[in-house]
Every structure is written in C-alpha cells, then in structure tokens.
N, C-alpha and C positions, 0 to 999 in steps of 0.2 A: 504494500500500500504506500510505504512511503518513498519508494522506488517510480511508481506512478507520480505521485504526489512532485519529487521533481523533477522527472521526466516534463511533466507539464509548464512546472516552471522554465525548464531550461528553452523550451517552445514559445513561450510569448515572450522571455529574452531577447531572442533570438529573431523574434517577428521586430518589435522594436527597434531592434538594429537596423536590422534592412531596411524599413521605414525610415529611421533618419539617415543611413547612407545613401538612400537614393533621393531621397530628398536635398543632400547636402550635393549631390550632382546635377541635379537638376538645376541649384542655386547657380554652383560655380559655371555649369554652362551660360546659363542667361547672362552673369553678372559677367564673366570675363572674356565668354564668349570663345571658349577653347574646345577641343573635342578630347574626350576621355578616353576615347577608345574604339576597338573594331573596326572592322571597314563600314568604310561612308557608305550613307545611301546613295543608292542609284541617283543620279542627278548633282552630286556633290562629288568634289575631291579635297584631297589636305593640303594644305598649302604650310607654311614655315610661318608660325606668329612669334618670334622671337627663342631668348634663352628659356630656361623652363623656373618655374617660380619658385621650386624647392633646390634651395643652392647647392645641396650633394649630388643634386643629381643633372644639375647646371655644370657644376665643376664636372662631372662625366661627359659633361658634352650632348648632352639628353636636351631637345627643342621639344616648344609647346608648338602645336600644331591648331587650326582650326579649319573647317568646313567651308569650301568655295562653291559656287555655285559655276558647273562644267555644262558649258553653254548647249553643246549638242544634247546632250542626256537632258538638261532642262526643259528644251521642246517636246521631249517625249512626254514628260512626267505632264506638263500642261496640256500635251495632247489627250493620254490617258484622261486625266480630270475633267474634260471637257467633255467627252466622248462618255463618260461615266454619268456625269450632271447634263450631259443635255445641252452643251454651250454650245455658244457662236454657230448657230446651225445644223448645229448635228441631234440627232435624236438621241435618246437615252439608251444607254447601251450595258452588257453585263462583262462581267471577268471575263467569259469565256470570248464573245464575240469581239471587244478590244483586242485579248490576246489573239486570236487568229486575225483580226482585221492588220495588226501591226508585223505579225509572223509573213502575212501577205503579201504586204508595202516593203518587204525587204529590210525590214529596221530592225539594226541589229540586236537580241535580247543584253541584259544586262552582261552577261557572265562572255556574249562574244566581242561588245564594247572595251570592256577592259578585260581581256586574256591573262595578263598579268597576275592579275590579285585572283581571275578565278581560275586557274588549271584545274580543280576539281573538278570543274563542270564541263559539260560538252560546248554548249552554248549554239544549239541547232537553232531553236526557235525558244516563241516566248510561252510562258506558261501561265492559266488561269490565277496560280498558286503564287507568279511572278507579280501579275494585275493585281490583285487582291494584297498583297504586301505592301506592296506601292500608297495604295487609295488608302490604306489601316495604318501606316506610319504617321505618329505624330509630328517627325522632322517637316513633313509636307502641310499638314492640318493645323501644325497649332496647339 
C-alpha cells in the first residue's frame, strides 16, 4: 500500500515537471525567439542567431540557432492552408485530396525537399499523414 501510495506521488511529481519545462520553453521561444530543438518544420530552416546564452557551452563553440522562414517550402505550407480552408478560390478540400493534388503538380514532399536531414525517408510523394501534420502544427497556427 505504501509502495502504491508513492508510486502515485512520484506520478504527479513528475507531471508537474513537465508542465513547467515545457512551459518554460514555450516562454524562452517566444521571449528570445530561438529554436530548442529537432528539425524544423516543413517551411522553416535554422539559421545562426548568435553565441549560445549559456557560457560553457559558448566557450565550446555551441551557437543559438533560430527558425527562418524557407521561401519555397512556405508557398507550399500556404498552399496547403488555403486549399484546406477554402481560400483564394479554391474549394475546401481534405488531407487526402491536397496530398495527391500536390503528389500531382510534381511538388516535391517534404522529406525529397530537403534529402539531407531526411535519408530515412524515400520521399516519393506526399502523404495524407504529411497534410495532416502540417495543418495540426502549432508552429503554423499559433
């Protein structure tokens, strides 16, 4: 019982943490406007925002990095969006039929845009599961 008893403790610990660590990156992205991590979304690359803020790791030579907006990739992502909501003329449309309308038009999926960062991937065409990523990122939304 008392094995349960902090088992459970150890769980809303634990919940708490995560809650203010991701909270506390959420902050320093807005406030300072750097990328923490991963690779960028589709539509963005990293660019060099200076030395890095923590001086051990300045003194290594470690740069702060932050998210640019990569011009080609960005027509797409506003393509998608538009084609999703129904913009500028086009009717409303689903995952599936973007992703094969753009699989269509010859536009490259993300993964054969930038080959580099994705060698795991094939990058033949684009996928529903692609579209659906895209439109559900908050980097895009907000």
């Amino acid at each position: 019982m008392i094995t349960g008893v902090f088992g459970g403790l150890s769980k809303g610990e634990r919940n708490r943490i995560k809650i203010r660590v991701r909270a506390s990156m959420a902050a320093i992205t807005c406030t300072e406007g750097r990328f923490l991590g991963g690779r960028p979304p589709y539509g963005y690359r990293l660019v060099d925002a200076g030395p890095h803020p923590n001086p051990p790791k300045a003194a290594d030579g470690k740069r702060m990095r932050r998210l640019a907006i990569d011009e080609c990739a960005a027509a797409i992502v506003q393509r998608i969006f538009a084609e999703f909501l129904g913009l500028g003329g086009n009717r409303e449309r689903g995952f599936f039929a973007i992703a094969s309308g753009l699989t269509r038009d010859g536009v490259p999926c993300p993964a054969a845009h930038d080959p580099a960062r994705n060698r795991h991937r094939a990058g033949a065409s684009w996928s529903k599961a692609t579209v659906r990523t895209i439109l559900m990122n908050p980097r895009y939304t907000g």
